[in-house]
N, C-alpha and C positions, 0 to 999 in steps of 0.2 A: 632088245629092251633090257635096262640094266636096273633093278629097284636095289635101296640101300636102304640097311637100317641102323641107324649110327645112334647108339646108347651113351648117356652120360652119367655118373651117379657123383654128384654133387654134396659140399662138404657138410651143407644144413641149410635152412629155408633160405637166410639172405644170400647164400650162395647161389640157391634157386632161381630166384627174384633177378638176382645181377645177370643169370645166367642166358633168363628170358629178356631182360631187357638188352641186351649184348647179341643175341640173338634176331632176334624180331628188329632191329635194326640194319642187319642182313639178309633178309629174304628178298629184299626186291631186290637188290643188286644178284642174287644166286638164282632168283628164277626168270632173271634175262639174259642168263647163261643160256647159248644156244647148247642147243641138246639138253636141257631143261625141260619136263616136261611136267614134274610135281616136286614142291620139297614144301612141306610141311615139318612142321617141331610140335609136339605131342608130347601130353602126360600117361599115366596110368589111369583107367578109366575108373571114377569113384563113383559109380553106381553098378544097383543091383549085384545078381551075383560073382560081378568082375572088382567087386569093390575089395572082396576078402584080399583078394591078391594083389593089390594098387600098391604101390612101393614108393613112399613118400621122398623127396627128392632125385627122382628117377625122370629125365628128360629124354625123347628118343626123337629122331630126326627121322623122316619117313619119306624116303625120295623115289623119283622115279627119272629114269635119263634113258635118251635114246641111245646112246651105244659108251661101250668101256671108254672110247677117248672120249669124249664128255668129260665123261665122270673123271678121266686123269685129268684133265685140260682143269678142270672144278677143282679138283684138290691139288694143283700146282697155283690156282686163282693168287694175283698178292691179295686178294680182298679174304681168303681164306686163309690166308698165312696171319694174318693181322687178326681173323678172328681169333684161330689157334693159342697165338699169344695171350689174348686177353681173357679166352677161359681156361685155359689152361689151371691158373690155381685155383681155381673156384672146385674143380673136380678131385675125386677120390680115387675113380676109374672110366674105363671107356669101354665099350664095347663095339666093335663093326663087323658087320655081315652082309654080303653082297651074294644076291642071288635072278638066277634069270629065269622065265617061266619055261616050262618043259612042256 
């Protein structure tokens, strides 16, 4: 099992906005990718004492796959190449991290 956490930091709110609805337009084609098992898109949690540290325009992508080729197969997708392009300038930076349970 292959979990991903794919961080965006977005150029300001409307970039946010574009980013989510550019987004959320692709999840059901990305979670009937076989070897899909979760992908979720996620903010910073603005409550209680998680709120201090919530990072406004901060998007993260929270996936789960069953094995590395998945996940290669997923990020060769043209349906992920097509997103790539269209957020692409919306962003500032990216972050990726790929980790397996021990």
């Amino acid at each position: 099992m292959i979990f991903v956490i794919a961080e965006s930091i977005l150029k300001d709110e409307a970039a946010t906005e574009e980013f989510i609805r550019i987004a959320k337009a692709n999840l059901a084609t990305v979670r009937a990718e076989k070897g899909c098992i979760s992908y979720n898109l996620t903010e910073d949690c603005q409550e209680g004492t998680a709120a201090a540290n919530a990072r406004p325009n901060v998007l993260t992508f929270v996936e789960c796959w069953e094995s590395m080729e998945a996940l290669q197969n997923h990020l060769a997708a043209p349906h992920m190449k097509a997103f790539m392009d269209k957020v692409r300038p919306l962003r500032t930076g990216k972050t990726l991290k790929i980790v397996t349970p021990v």
